[in-house]
VEXLUM-379646 format. One record per residue: residue number from 1; residue in three letters; x, y negated, z of N, C-alpha, C in turn; chain. Coordinates in steps of 0.02 Angstrom, whole numbers, plus 50000, padded with zeros to 5 digits. Example, Ala and Ser with C-alpha at 12.3 -4.5 7.8 and 13.67 -1.06 7.14 Angstrom:
<pt i="1" aa="ALA" n_x="50660" n_y="50284" n_z="50390" ca_x="50615" ca_y="50225" ca_z="50390" c_x="50660" c_y="50165" c_z="50390" ch="A"/>
<pt i="2" aa="SER" n_x="50642" n_y="50112" n_z="50354" ca_x="50684" ca_y="50053" ca_z="50357" c_x="50645" c_y="49998" c_z="50394" ch="A"/>
// end
This chain:
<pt i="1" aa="UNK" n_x="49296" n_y="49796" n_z="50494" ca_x="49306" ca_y="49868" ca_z="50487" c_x="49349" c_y="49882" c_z="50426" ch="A"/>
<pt i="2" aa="UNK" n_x="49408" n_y="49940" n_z="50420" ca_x="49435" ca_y="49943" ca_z="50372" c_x="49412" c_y="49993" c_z="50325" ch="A"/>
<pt i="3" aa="UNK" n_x="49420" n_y="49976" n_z="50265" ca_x="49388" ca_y="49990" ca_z="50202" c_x="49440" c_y="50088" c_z="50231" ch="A"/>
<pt i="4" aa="UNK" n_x="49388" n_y="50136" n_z="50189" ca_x="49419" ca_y="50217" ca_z="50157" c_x="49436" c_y="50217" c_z="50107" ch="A"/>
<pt i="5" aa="UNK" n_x="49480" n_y="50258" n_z="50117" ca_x="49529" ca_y="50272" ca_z="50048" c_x="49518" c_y="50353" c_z="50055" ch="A"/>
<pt i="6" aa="UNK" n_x="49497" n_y="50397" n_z="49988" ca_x="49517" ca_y="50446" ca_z="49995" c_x="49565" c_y="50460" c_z="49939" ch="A"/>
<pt i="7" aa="UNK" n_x="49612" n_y="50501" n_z="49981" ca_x="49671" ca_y="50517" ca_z="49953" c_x="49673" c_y="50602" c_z="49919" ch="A"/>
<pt i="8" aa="UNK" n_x="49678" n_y="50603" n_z="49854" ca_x="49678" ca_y="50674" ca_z="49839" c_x="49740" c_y="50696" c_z="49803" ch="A"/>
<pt i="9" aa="UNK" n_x="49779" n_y="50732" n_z="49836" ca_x="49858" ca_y="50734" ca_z="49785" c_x="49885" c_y="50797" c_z="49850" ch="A"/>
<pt i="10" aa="UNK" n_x="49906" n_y="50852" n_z="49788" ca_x="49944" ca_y="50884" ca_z="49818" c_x="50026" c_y="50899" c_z="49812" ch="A"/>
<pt i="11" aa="UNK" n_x="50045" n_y="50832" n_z="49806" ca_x="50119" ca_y="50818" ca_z="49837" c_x="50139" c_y="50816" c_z="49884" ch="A"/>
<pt i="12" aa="UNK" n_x="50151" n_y="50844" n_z="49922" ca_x="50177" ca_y="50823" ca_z="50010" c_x="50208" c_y="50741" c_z="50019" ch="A"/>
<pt i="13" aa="UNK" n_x="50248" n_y="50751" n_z="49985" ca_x="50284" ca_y="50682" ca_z="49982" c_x="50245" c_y="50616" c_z="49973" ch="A"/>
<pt i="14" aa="UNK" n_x="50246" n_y="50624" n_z="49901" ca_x="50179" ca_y="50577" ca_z="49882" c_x="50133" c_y="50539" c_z="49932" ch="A"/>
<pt i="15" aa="UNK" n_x="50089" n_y="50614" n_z="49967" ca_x="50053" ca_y="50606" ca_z="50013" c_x="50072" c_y="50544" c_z="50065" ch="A"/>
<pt i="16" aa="UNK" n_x="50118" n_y="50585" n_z="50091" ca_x="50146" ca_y="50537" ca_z="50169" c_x="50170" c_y="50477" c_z="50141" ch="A"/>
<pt i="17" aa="UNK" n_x="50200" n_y="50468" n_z="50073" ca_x="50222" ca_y="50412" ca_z="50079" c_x="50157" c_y="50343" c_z="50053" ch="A"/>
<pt i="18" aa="UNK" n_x="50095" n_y="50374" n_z="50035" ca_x="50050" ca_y="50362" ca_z="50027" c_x="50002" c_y="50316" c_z="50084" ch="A"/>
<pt i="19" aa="UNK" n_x="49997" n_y="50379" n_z="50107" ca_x="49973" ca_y="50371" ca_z="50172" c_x="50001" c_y="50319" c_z="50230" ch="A"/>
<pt i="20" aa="UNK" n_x="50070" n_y="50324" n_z="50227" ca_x="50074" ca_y="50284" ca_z="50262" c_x="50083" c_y="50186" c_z="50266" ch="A"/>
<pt i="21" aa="UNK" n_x="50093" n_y="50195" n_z="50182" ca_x="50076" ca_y="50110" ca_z="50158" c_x="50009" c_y="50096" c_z="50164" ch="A"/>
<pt i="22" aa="UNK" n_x="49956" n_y="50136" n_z="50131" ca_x="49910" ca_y="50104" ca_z="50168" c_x="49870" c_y="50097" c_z="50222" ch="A"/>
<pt i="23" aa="UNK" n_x="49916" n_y="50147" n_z="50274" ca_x="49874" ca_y="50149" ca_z="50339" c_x="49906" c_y="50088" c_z="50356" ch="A"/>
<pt i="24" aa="UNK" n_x="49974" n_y="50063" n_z="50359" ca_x="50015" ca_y="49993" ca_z="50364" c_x="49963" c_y="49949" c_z="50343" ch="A"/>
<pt i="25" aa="UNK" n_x="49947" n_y="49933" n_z="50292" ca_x="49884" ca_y="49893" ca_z="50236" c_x="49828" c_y="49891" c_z="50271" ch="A"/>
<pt i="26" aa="UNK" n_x="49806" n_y="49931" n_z="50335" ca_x="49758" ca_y="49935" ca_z="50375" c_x="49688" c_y="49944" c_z="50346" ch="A"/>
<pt i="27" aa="UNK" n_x="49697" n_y="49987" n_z="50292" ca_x="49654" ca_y="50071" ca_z="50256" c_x="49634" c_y="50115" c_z="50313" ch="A"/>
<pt i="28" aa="UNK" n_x="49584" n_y="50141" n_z="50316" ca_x="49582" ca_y="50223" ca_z="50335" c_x="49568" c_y="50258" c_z="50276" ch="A"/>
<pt i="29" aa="UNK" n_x="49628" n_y="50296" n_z="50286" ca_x="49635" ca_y="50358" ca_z="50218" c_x="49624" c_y="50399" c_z="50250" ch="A"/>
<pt i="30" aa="UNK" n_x="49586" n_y="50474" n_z="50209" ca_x="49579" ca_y="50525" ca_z="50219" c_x="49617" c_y="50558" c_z="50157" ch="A"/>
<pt i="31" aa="UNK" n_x="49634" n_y="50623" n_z="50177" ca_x="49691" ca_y="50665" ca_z="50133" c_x="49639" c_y="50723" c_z="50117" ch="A"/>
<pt i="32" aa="UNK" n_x="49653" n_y="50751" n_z="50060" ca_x="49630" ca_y="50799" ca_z="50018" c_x="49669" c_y="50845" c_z="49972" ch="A"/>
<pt i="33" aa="UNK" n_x="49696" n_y="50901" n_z="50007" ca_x="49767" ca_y="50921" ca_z="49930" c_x="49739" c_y="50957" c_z="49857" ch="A"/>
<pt i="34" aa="UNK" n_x="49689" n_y="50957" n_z="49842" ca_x="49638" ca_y="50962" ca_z="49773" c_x="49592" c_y="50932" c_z="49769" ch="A"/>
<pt i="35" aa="UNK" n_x="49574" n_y="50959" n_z="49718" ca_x="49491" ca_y="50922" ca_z="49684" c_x="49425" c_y="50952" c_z="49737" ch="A"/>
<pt i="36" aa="UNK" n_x="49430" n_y="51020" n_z="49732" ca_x="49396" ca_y="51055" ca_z="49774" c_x="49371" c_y="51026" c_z="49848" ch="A"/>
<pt i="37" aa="UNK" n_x="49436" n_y="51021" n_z="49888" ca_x="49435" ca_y="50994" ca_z="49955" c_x="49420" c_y="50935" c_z="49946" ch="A"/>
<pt i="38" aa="UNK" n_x="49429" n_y="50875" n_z="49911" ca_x="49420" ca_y="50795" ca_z="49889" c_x="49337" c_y="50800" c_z="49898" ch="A"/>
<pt i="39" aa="UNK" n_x="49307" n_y="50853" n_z="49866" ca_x="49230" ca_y="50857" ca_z="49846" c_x="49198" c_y="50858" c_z="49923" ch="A"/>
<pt i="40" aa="UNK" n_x="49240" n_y="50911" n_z="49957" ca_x="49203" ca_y="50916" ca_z="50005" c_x="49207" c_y="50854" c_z="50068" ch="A"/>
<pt i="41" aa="UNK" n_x="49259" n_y="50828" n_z="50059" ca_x="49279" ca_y="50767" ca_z="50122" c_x="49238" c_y="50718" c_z="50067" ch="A"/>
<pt i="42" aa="UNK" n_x="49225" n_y="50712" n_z="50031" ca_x="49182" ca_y="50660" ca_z="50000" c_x="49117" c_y="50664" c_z="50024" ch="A"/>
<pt i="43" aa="UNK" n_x="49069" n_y="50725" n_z="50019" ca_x="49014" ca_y="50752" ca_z="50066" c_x="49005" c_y="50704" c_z="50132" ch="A"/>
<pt i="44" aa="UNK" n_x="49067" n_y="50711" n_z="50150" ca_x="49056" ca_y="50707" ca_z="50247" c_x="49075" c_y="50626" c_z="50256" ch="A"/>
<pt i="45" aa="UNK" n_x="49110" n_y="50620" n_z="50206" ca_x="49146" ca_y="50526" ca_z="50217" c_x="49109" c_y="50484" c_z="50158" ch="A"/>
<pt i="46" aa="UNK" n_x="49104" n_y="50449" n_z="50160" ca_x="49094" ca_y="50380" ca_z="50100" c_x="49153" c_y="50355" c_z="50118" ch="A"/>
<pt i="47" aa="UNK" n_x="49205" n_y="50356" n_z="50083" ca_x="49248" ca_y="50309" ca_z="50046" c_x="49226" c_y="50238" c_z="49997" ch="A"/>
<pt i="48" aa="UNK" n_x="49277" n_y="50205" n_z="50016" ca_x="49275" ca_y="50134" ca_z="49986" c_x="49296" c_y="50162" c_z="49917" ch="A"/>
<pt i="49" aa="UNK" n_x="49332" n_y="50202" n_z="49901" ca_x="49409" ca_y="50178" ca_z="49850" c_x="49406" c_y="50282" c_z="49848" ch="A"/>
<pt i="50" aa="UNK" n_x="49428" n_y="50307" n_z="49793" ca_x="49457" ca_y="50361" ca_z="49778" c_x="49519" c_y="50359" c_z="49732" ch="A"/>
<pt i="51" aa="UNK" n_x="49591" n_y="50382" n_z="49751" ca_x="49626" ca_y="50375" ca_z="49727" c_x="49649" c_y="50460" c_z="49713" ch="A"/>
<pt i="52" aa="UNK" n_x="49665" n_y="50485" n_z="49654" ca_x="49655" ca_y="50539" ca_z="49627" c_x="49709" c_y="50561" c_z="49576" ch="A"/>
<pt i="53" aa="UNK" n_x="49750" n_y="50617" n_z="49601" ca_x="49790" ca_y="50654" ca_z="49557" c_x="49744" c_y="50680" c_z="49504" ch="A"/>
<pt i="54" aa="UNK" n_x="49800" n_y="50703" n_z="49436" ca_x="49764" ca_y="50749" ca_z="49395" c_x="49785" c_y="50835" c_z="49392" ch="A"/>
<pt i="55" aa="UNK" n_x="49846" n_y="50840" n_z="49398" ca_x="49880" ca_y="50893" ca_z="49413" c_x="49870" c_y="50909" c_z="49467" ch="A"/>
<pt i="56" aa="UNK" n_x="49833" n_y="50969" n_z="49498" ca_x="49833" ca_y="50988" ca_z="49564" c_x="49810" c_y="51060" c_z="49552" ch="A"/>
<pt i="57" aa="UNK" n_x="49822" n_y="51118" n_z="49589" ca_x="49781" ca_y="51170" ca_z="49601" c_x="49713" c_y="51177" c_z="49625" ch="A"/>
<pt i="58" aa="UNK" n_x="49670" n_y="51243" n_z="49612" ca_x="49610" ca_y="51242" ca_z="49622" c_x="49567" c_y="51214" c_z="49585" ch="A"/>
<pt i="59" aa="UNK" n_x="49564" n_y="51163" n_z="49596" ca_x="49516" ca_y="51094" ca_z="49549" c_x="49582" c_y="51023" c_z="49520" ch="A"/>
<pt i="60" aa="UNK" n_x="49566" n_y="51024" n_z="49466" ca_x="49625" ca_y="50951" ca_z="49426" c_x="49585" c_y="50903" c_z="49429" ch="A"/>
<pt i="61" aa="UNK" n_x="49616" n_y="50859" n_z="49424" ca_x="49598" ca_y="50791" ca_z="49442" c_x="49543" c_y="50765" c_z="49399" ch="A"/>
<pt i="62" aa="UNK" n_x="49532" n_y="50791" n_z="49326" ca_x="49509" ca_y="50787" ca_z="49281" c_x="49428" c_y="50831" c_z="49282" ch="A"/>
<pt i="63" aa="UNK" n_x="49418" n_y="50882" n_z="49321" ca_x="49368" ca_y="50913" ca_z="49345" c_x="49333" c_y="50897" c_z="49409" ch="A"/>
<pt i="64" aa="UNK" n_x="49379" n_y="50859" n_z="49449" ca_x="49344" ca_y="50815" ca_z="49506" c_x="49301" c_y="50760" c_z="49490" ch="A"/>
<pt i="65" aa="UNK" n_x="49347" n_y="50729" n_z="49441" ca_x="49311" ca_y="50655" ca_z="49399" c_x="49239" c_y="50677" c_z="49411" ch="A"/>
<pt i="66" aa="UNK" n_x="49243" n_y="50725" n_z="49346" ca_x="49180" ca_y="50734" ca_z="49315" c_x="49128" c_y="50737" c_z="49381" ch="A"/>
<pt i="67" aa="UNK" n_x="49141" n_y="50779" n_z="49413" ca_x="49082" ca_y="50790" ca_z="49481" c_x="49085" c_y="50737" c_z="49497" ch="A"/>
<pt i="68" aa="UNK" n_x="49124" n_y="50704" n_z="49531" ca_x="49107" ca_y="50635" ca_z="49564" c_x="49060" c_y="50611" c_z="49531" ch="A"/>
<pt i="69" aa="UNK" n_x="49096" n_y="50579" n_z="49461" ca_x="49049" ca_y="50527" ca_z="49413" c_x="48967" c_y="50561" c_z="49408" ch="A"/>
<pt i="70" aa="UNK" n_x="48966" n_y="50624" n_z="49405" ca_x="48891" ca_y="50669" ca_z="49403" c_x="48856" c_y="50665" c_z="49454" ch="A"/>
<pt i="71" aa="UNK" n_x="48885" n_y="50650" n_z="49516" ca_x="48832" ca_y="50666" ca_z="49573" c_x="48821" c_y="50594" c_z="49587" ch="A"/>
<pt i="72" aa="UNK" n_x="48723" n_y="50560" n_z="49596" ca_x="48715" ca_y="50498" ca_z="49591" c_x="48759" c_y="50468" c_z="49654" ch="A"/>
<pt i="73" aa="UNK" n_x="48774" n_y="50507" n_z="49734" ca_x="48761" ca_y="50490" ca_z="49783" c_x="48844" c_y="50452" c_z="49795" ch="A"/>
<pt i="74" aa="UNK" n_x="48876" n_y="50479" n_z="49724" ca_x="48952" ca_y="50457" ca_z="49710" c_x="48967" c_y="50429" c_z="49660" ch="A"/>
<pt i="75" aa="UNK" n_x="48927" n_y="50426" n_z="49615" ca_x="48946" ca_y="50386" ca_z="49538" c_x="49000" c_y="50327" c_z="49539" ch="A"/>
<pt i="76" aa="UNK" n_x="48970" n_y="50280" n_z="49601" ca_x="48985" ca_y="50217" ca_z="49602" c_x="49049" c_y="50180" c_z="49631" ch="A"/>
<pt i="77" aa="UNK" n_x="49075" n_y="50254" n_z="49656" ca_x="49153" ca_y="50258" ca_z="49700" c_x="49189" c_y="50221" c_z="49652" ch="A"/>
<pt i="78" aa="UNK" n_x="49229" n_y="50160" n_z="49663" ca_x="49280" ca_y="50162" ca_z="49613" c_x="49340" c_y="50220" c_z="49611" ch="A"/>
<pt i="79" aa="UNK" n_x="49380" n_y="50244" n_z="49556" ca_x="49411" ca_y="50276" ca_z="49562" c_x="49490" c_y="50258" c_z="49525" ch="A"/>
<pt i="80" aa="UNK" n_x="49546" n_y="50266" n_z="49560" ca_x="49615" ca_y="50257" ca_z="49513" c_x="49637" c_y="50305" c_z="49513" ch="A"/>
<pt i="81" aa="UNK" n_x="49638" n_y="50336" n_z="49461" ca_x="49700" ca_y="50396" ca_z="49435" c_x="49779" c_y="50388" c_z="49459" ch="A"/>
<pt i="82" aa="UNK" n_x="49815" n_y="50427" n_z="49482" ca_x="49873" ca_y="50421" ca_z="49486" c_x="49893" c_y="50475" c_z="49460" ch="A"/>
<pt i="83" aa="UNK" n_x="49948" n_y="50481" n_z="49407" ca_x="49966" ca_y="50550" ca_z="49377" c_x="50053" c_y="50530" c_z="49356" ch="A"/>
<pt i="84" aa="UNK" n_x="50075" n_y="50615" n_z="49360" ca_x="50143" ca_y="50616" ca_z="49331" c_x="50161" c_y="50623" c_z="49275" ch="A"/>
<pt i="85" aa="UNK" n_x="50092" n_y="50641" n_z="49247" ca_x="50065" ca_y="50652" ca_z="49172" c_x="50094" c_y="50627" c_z="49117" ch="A"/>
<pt i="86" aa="UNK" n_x="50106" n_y="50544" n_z="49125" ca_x="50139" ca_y="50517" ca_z="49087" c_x="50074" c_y="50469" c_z="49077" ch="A"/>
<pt i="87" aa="UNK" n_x="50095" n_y="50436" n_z="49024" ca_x="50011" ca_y="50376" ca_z="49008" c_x="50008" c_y="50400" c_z="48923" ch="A"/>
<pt i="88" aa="UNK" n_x="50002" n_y="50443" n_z="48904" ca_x="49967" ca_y="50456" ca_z="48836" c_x="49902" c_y="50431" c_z="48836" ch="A"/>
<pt i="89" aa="UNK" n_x="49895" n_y="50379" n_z="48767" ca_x="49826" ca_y="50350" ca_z="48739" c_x="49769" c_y="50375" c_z="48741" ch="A"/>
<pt i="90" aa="UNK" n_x="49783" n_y="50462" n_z="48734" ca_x="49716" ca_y="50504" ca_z="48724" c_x="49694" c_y="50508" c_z="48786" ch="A"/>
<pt i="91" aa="UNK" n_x="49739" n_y="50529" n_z="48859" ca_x="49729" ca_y="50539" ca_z="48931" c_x="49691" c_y="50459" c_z="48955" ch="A"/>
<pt i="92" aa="UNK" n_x="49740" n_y="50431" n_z="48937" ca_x="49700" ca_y="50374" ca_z="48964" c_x="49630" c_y="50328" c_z="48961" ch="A"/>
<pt i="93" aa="UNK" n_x="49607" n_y="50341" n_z="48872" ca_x="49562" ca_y="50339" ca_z="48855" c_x="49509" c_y="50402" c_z="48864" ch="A"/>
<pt i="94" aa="UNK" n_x="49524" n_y="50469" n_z="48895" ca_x="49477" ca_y="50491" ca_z="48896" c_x="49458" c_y="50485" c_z="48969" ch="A"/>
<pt i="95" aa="UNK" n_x="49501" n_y="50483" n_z="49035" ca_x="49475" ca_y="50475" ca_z="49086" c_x="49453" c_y="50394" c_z="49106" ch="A"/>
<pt i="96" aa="UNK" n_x="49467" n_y="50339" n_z="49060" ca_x="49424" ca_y="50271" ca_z="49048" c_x="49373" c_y="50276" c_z="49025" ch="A"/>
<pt i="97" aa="UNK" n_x="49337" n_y="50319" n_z="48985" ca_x="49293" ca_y="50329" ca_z="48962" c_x="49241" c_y="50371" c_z="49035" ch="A"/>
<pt i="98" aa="UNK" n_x="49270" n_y="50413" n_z="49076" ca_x="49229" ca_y="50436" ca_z="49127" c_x="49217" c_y="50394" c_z="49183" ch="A"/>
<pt i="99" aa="UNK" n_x="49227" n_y="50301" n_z="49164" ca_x="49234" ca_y="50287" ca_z="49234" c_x="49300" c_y="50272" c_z="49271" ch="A"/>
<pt i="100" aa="UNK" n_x="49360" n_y="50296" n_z="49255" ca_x="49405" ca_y="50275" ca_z="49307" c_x="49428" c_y="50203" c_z="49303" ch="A"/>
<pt i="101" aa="UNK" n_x="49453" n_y="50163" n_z="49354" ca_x="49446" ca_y="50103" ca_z="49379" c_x="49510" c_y="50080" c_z="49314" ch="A"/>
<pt i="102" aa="UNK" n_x="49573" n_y="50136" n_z="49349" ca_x="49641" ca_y="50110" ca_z="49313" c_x="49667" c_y="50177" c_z="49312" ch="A"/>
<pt i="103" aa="UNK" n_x="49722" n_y="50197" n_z="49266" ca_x="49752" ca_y="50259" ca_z="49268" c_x="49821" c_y="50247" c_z="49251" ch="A"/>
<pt i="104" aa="UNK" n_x="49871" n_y="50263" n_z="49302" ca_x="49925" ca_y="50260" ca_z="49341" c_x="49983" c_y="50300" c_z="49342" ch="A"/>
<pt i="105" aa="UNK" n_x="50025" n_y="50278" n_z="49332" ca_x="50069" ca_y="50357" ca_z="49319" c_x="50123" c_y="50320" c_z="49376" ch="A"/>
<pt i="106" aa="UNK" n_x="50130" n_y="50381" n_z="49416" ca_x="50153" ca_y="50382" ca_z="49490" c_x="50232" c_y="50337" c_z="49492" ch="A"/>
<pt i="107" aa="UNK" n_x="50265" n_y="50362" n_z="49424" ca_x="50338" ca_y="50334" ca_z="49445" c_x="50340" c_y="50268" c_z="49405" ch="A"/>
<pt i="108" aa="UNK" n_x="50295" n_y="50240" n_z="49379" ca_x="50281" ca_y="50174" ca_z="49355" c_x="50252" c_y="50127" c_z="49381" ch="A"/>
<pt i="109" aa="UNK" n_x="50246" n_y="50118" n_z="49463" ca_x="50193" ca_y="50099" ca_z="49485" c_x="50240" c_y="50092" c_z="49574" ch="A"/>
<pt i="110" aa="UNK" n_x="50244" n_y="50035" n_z="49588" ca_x="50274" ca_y="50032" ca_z="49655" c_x="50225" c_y="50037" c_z="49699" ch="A"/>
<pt i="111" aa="UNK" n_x="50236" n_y="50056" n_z="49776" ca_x="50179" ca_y="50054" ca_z="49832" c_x="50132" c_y="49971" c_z="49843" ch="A"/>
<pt i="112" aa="UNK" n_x="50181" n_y="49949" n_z="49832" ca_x="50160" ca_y="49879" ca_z="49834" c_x="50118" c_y="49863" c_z="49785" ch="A"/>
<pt i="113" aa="UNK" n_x="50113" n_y="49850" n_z="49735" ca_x="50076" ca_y="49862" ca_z="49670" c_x="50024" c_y="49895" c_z="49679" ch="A"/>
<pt i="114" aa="UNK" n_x="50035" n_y="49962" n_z="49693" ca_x="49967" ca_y="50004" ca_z="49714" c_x="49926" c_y="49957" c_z="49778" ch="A"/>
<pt i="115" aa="UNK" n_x="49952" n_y="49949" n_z="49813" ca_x="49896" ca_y="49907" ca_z="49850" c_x="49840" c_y="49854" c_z="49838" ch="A"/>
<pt i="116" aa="UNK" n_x="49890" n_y="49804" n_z="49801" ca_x="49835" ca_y="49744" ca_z="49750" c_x="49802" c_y="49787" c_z="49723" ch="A"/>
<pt i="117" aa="UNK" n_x="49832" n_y="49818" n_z="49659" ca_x="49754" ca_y="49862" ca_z="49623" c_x="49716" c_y="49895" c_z="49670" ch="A"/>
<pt i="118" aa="UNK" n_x="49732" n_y="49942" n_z="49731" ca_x="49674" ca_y="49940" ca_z="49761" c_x="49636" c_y="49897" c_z="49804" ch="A"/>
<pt i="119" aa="UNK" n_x="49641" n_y="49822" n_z="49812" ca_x="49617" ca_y="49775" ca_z="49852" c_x="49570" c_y="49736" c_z="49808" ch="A"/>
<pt i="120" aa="UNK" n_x="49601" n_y="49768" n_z="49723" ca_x="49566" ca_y="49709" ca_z="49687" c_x="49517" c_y="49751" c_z="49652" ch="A"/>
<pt i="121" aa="UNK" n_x="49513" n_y="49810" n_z="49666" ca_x="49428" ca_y="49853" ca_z="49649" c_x="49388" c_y="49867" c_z="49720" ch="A"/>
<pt i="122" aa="UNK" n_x="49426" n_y="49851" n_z="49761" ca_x="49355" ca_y="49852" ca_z="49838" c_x="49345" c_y="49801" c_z="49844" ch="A"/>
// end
């Protein structure tokens, strides 16, 4: 059976091009374009893997964390940040400090690449 991925990023682009390496990778991803909606497809799915913007409308990536990591029935999700953010010391150390697996900055980071790191936390 193939491992879930939920996918939370509201890039269009991003998304599809997301989506479709690891549905290739033979993932089932589910898509989420905020924190908000991520919460609720989290509810209904167990995911293997959460892979997570920080910049988004509604809910930031950074306010999803927190719920996830808070609710017991999700604590244990691994999670990778992907952000355009940049990798500042303080960002990175403060969402390492909540738990996240690895934190990622989108144009530093090939599709390929993203796959091992996610093969090598499920």
């Amino acid at each position: 059976m193939s491992k879930k991925i939920l996918l939370i990023d509201d890039d269009p682009l991003i998304v599809r091009m997301y989506e479709r390496k690891l549905t290739q990778e033979g993932f089932a991803v589910s898509l989420a374009a905020n924190g908000d909606e991520g919460l609720h497809l989290l509810e209904k799915e167990a995911p293997d893997l959460i892979l997570l913007d920080v910049l988004m409308p509604k809910m930031n990536g950074w306010e999803a964390l927190k719920k996830i990591k808070e609710n017991p029935k999700t604590k244990d999700i691994p999670v990778i940040t992907l952000t355009s953010l940049g990798d500042r010391p303080e960002d990175i150390q403060r969402f390492k400090d909540y738990g996240v697996k690895e934190y990622l900055v989108k144009s530093q980071v090939e599709l390929k690449e993203l796959v091992e790191i996610i093969k090598k936390h499920l």
